[in-house]
C-alpha positions in Angstrom: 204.8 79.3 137.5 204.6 79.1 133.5 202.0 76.4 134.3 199.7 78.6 136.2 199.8 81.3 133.6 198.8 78.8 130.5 196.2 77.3 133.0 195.1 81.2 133.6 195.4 81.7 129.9 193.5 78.9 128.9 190.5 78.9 131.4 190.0 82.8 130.4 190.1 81.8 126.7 188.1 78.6 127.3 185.2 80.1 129.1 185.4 83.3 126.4 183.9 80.9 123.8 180.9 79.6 126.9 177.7 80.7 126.8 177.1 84.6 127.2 174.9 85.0 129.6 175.7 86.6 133.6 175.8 83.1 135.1 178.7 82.4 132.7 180.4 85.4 133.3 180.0 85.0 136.8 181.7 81.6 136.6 184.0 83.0 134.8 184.7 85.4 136.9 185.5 83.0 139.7 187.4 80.8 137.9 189.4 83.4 137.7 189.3 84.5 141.2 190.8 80.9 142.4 193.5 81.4 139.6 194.8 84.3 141.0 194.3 83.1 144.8 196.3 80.0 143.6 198.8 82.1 142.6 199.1 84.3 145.5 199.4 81.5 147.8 202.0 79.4 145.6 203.8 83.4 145.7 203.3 83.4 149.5 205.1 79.9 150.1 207.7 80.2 147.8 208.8 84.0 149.7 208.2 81.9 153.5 210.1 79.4 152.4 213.0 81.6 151.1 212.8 80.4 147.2 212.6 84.4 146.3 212.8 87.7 147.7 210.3 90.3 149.3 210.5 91.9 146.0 210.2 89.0 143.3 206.9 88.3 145.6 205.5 91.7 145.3 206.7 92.0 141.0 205.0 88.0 140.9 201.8 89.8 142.7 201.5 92.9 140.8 201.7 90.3 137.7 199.4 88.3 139.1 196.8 91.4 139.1 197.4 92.6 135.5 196.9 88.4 134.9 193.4 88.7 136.6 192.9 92.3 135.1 193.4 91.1 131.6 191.4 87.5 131.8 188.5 89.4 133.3 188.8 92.0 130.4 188.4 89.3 128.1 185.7 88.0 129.3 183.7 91.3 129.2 184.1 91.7 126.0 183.3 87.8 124.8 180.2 87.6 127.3 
């Protein structure tokens, strides 16, 4: 989980410092799009397989979004 987070982290900082124009914040968008679906599905397979609870799965989701939230926040302002 960790791992996903610095990979999240360091993609949104990574393509912060890309070229500023819409087609690289589009991509950047989307990179961060597939982080976060990633994430929800490694979320969904850990709650099916009975690793963690209904409600770790839903806190893990809701960080998930404020993850997304914030990555695409940076990239507004760096693009």
């Amino acid at each position: 989980m960790k791992k996903i987070v610095a990979i999240a982290a360091a993609t949104a900082l990574g393509l912060g410092v890309a070229a500023c124009d819409s087609a690289a914040e589009n991509e950047a968008e989307d990179n961060i799009e597939q982080m976060e679906d990633a994430r929800d599905a490694q979320v969904n397979e850990m709650e099916a397989s009975g690793q963690i609870t209904d409600e770790q799965a839903d806190a893990m989701d809701d960080q998930t979004d404020a993850m997304e939230e914030n990555a695409e926040d940076q990239v507004d302002e760096t693009m």
